[in-house]
C-alpha positions in Angstrom: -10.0 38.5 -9.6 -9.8 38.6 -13.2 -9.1 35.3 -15.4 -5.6 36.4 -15.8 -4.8 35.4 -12.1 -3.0 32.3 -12.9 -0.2 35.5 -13.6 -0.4 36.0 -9.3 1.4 32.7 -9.1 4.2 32.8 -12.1 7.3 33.5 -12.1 10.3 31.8 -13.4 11.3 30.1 -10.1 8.0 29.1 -9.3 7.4 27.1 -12.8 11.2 25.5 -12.3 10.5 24.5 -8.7 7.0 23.2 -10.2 8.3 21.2 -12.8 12.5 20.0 -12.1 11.3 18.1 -9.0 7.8 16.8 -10.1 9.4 15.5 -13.0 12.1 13.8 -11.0 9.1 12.4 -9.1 7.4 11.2 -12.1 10.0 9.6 -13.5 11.7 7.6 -10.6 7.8 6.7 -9.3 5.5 6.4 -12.4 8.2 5.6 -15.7 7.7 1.7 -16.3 10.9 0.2 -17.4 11.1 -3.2 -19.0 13.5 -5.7 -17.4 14.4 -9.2 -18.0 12.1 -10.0 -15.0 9.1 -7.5 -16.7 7.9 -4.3 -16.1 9.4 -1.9 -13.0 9.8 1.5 -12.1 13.1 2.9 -11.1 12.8 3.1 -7.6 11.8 -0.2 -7.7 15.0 -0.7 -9.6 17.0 1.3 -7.1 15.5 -1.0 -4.3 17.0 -4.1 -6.4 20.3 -2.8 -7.0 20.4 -2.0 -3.1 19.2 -5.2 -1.6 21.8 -7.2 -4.0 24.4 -5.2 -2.8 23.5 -5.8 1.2 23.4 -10.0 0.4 24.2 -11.6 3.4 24.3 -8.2 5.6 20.5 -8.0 5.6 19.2 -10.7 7.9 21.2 -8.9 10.1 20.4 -5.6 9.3 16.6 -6.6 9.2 17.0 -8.2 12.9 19.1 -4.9 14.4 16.3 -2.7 13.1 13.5 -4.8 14.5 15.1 -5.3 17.7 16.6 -1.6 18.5 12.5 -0.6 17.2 11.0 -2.6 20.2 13.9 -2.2 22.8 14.0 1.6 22.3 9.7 1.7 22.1 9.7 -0.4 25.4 12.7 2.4 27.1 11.0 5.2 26.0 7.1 4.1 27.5 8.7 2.6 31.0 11.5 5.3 31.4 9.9 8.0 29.6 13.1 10.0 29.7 12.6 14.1 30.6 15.5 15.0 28.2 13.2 13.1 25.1 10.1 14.1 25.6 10.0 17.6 23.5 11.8 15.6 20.8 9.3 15.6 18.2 11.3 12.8 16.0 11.8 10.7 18.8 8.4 10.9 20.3 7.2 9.7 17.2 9.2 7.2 16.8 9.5 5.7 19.9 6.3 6.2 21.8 3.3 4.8 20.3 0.4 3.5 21.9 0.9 0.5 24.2 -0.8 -1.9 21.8 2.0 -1.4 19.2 4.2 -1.6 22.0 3.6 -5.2 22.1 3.5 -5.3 18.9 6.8 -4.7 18.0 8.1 -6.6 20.8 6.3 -9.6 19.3 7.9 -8.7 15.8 11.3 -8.5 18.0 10.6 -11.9 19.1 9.9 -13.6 15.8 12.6 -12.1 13.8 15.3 -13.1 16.6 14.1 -16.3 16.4 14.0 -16.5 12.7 17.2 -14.9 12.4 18.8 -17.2 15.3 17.7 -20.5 13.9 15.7 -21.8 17.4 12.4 -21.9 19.0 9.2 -23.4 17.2 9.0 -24.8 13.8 5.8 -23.3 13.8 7.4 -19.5 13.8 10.2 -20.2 11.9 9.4 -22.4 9.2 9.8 -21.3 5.3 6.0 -20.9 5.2 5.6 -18.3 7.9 8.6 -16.5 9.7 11.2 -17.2 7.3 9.0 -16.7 4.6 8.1 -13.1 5.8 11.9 -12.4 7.6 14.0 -13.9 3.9 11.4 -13.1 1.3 9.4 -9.7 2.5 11.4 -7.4 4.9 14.1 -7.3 2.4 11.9 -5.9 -0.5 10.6 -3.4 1.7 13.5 -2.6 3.7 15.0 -1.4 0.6 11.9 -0.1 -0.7 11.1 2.3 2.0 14.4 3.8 2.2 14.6 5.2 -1.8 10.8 5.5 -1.5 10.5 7.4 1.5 13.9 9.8 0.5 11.9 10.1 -3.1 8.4 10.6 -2.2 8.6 14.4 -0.8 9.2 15.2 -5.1 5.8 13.9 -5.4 4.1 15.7 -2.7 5.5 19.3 -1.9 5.9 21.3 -5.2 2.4 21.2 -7.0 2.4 17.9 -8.8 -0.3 16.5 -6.5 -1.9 19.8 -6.7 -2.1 20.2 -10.7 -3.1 16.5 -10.9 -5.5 17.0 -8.8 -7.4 19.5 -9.9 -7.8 17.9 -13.6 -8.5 14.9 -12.3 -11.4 16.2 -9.7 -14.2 16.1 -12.0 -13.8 12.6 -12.2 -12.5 10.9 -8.9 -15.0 13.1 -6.8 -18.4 12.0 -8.8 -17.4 8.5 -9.2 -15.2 7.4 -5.7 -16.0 10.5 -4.0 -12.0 11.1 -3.8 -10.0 14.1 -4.2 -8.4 14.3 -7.5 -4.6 14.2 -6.0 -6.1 10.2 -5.3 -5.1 9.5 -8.7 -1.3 9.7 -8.7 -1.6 7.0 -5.3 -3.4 4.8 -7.5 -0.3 5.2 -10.6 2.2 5.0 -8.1 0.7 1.7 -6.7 -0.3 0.2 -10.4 3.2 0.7 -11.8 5.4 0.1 -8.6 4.4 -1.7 -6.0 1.0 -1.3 -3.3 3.1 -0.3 0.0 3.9 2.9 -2.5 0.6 3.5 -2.7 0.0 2.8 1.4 3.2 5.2 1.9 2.1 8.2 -0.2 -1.5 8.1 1.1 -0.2 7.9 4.9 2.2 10.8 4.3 -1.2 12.7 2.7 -3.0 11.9 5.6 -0.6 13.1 8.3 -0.2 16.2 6.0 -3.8 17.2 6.5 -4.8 16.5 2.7 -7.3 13.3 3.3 -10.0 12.9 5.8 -10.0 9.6 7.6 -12.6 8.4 4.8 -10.8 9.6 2.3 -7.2 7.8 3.3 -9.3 4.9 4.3 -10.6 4.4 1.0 -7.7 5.1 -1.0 -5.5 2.9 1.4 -8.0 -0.1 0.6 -9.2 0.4 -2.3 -6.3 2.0 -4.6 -3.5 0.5 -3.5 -2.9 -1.5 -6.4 -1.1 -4.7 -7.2 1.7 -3.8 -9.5 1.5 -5.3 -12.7 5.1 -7.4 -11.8 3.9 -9.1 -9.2 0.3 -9.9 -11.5 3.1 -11.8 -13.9 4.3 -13.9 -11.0 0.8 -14.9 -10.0 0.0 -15.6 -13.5 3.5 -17.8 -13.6 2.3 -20.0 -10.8 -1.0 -20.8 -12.6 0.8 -21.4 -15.5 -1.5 -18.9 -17.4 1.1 -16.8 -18.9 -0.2 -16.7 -22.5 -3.6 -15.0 -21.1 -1.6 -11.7 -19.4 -4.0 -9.6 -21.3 -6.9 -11.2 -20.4 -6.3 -11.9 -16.8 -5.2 -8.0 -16.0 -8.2 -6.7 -18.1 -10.3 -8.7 -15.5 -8.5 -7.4 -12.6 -9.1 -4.0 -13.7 -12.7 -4.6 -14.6 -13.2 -5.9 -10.9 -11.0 -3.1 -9.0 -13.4 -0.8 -10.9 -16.6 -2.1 -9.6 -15.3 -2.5 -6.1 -14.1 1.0 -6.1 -17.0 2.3 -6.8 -19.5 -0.1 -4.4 -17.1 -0.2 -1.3 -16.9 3.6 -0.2 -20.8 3.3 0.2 -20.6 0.5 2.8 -19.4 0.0 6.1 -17.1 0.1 7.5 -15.4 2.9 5.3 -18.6 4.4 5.2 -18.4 5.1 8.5 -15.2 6.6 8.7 -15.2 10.5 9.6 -14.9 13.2 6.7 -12.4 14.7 9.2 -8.7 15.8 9.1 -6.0 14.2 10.9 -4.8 17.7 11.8 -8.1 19.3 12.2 -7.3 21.8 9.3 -8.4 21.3 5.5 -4.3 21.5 4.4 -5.4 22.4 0.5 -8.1 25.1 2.2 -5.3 26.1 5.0 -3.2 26.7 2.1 -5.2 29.3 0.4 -5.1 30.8 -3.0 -7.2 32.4 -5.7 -7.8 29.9 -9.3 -11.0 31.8 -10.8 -10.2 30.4 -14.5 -12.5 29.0 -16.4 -10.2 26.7 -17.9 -9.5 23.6 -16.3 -5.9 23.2 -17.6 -5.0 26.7 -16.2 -6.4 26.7 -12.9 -4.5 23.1 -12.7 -1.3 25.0 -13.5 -1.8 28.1 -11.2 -2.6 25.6 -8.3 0.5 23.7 -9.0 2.6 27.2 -9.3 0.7 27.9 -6.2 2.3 25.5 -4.2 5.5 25.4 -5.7 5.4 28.8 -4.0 5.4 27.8 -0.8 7.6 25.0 -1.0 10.5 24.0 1.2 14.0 24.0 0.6 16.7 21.3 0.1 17.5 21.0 3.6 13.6 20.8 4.6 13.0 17.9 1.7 15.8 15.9 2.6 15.2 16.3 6.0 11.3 15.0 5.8 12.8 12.5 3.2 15.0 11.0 6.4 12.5 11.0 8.9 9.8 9.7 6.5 12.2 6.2 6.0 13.3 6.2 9.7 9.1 6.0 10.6 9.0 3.1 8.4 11.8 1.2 9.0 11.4 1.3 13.3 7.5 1.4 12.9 5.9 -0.5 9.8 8.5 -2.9 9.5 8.0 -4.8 13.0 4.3 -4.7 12.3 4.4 -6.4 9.5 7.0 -9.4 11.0 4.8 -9.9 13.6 1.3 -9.1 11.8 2.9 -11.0 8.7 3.9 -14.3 10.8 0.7 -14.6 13.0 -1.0 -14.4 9.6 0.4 -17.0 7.9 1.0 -19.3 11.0 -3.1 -19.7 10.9 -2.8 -19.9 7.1 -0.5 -23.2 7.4 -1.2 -24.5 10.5 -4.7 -24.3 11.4 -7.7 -25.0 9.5 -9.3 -21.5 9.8 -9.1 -20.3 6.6 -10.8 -23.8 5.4 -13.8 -23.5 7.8 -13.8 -19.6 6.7 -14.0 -20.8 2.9 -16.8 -23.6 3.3 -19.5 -21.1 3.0 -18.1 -19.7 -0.3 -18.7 -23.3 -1.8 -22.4 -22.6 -3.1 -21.4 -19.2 -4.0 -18.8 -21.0 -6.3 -21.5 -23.7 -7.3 -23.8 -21.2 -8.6 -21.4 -19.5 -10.6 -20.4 -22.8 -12.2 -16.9 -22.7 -11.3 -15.5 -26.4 -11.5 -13.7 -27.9 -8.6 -15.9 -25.6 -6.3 -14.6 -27.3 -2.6 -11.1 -27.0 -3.9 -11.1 -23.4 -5.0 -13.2 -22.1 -1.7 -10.2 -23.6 0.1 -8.1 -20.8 -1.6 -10.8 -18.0 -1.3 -9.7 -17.0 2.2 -6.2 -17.4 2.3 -5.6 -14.9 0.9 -6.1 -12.7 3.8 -3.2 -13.6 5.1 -1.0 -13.7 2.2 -1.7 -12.8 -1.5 0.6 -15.5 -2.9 -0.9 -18.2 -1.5 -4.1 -18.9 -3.0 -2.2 -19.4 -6.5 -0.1 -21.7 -4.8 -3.1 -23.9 -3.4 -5.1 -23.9 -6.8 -1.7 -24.4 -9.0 -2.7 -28.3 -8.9 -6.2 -28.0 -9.7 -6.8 -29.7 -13.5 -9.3 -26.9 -14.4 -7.5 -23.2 -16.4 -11.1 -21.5 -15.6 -10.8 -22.2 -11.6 -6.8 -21.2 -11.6 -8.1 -18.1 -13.9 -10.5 -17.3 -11.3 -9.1 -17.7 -7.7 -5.3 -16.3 -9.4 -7.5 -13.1 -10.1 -9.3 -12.9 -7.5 -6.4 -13.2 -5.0 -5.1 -10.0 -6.4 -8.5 -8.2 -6.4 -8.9 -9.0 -2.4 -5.7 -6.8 -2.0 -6.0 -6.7 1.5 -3.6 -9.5 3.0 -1.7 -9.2 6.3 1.8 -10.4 5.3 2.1 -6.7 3.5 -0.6 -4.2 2.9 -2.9 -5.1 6.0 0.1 -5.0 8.2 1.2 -1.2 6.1 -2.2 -0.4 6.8 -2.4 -0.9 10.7 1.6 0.4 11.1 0.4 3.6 9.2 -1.9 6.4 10.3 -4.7 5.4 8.5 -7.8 4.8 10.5 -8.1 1.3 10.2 -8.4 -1.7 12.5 -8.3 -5.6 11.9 -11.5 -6.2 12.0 -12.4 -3.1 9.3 -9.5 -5.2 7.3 -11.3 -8.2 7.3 -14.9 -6.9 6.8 -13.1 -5.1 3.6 -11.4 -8.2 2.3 -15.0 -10.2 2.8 -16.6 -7.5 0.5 -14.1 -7.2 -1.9 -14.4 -11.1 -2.4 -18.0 -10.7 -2.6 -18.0 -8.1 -4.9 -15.3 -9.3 -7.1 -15.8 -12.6 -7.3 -19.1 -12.8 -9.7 -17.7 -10.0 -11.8 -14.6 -12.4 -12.7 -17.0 -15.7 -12.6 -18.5 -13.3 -15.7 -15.5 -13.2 -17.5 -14.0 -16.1 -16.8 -17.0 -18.0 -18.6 -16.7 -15.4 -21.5 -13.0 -16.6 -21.9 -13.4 -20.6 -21.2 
């Protein structure tokens, strides 16, 4: 085929089906917005205006959803109805595997609880349930329903595709990553991380990533927005050093990107499709141009081609929100809790920090027993190792553990809970052995810094 081919694929309603929803998608996913409280995106923004407006309906709202998730989960595996079982929606909903069974009826438990006002302190305090039930579900309730209506812009008319392929010659030689990887990582940078968890999983399912690939992208590119860095930096009270501090978080991400895909356990993890089929192969197409730009536009026109209507977008839209609300969000109530009931009530994470003491020694960061108490912790939730170190009389330890708290980015109150709700092949143990590495590969690049800037 001659270099001209990129003419196979236009055509006036190609380009506009190419470029009115993909820059829809770009602007409600990827268009930082200042706001009194910082930077956003509008979907973000949508998620605000919506949660404001629910107010006092949501703890009830949040405790219906939960509860009809494990109620109709627990029907559907004891009864297993005849007249459901060739519903494709339902069956996915509703008829997971028995260990998220219990799962959600454990998140039932907690959030009626919670929402009820009884049982233990231990599951309903503010530092665990309530904490996850008043200050998290609500976020991502609101979250997931414009994010999962919105995503299908981003993924089924050739943005992905375009981006992609310019972005190939450098995500595939340094993270070993399809190019497409990219727009995950913007969407997670500028927005928020279960963005980023939500766009890979739907990627996945699609037939687009191998396990490896959604693996790594899930923990590894799945970002801390920059909103949520101000928030940590508030609660050091090292606001004046915003620069600074994200410089160092980017620095770190970087060198952890690269390092972890070459060690187990995403190593390990199969270069094989969900679906069995290659979906950009599947798809098919001819892009002999020599330029880059071009072939990036014919495979975007490409795909734009073949993609679905209206009806079909809003439809994958609907059933994209409806998976997360009934299936993510009682994984991460009952994930969340469990996480942080350990955090505050146990002295785990304290015995799991000790050994990070002469790490923190030799890299000359003062107050070395109180920081390794905040080193761990932040498994189970990312907020609270800034919380922990806020009292400690040294900027260069707050600096340190603030940063590295967001550079762990696995914790289980959100994106370890995402993770094991989604389809990405990862278990809690490949979670933790992540979150270990990440600290240990992290943590001396911002010791390095941190001593260039105290």
């Amino acid at each position: 085929m001659s270099s001209s081919s990129v003419v196979t694929y236009f055509s006036w309603r190609n380009l506009l089906i190419l470029l009115i929803p993909s820059m829809l998608g770009l602007f409600l996913f990827m268009t930082p917005i200042a706001t009194e409280k910082g930077l956003t995106i509008p979907v973000a923004m949508l998620a605000n205006i919506l949660k404001q407006s629910l107010g006092t309906l949501m703890p009830l709202i949040l405790t219906l959803i939960v509860g009809l998730s494990a109620l109709l989960t627990l029907l559907t595996k004891v009864l297993q109805p005849k007249f459901l079982q060739h519903q494709a929606l339902w069956q996915k909903l509703f008829n997971p595997t028995w260990v998220w069974v219990w799962v959600r009826l454990v998140g039932a438990v907690f959030i009626s609880l919670v929402y009820a006002g009884v049982g233990p302190e231990f599951i309903r305090s503010s530092a665990t349930g309530a904490l996850v039930f008043n200050d998290l579900l609500p976020v991502l309730l609101c979250v997931f329903i414009f994010a999962g209506l919105f995503l299908p812009l981003l993924l089924n008319f050739g943005l992905l595709e375009m981006v992609g392929t310019l972005m190939t010659k450098i995500m595939r030689p340094v993270f070993r990553l399809p190019g497409r990887s990219a727009v995950d990582c913007i969407a997670s940078w500028l927005g928020d991380g279960s963005v980023g968890i939500l766009l890979t999983s739907k990627q996945y399912e699609a037939g687009f990533y191998t396990a490896r690939e959604a693996a790594v992208i899930g923990t590894t590119f799945s970002a801390v927005s920059v909103t949520f860095c101000l928030v940590v930096l508030g609660q050091v009270k090292l606001e004046h050093m915003f620069v600074q501090f994200y410089g160092t978080i980017c620095l770190a991400g970087l060198v952890a990107a690269i390092v972890l895909p070459y060690l187990p356990p995403l190593r390990r993890k199969p270069d094989t499709y969900l679906t069995g089929v290659d979906q950009m192969a599947a798809e098919g197409g001819h892009f002999s141009q020599r330029s880059i730009w071009k072939r990036a536009f014919s495979h975007g026109l490409h795909r734009a081609s073949m993609a679905p209507g209206p009806v079909k977008t809003a439809q994958e839209g609907v059933e994209t929100v409806l998976d997360m609300l009934f299936g993510v969000l009682p994984v991460i109530m009952a994930v969340g809790t469990c996480a942080l009931m350990v955090a505050e009530y146990t002295p785990v994470f304290t015995w799991l920090g000790a050994p990070f003491v002469p790490l923190l020694e030799l890299l000359q960061i003062p107050f070395a027993v109180d920081a390794s108490k905040a080193v761990m912790v932040g498994f189970a939730d990312m907020f609270v190792p800034s919380i922990l170190i806020s009292t400690v009389p040294n900027e260069m330890t707050r600096f340190v553990i603030a940063a590295l708290s967001v550079t762990q980015l696995i914790y289980m109150s959100e994106v370890g809970a995402l993770l094991l709700g989604s389809k990405i092949p990862v278990t809690l143990l490949d979670l933790l052995l992540i979150f270990l590495l990440r600290t240990l590969i992290t943590l001396p690049v911002i010791a390095g810094v941190a001593h260039l800037l105290f």
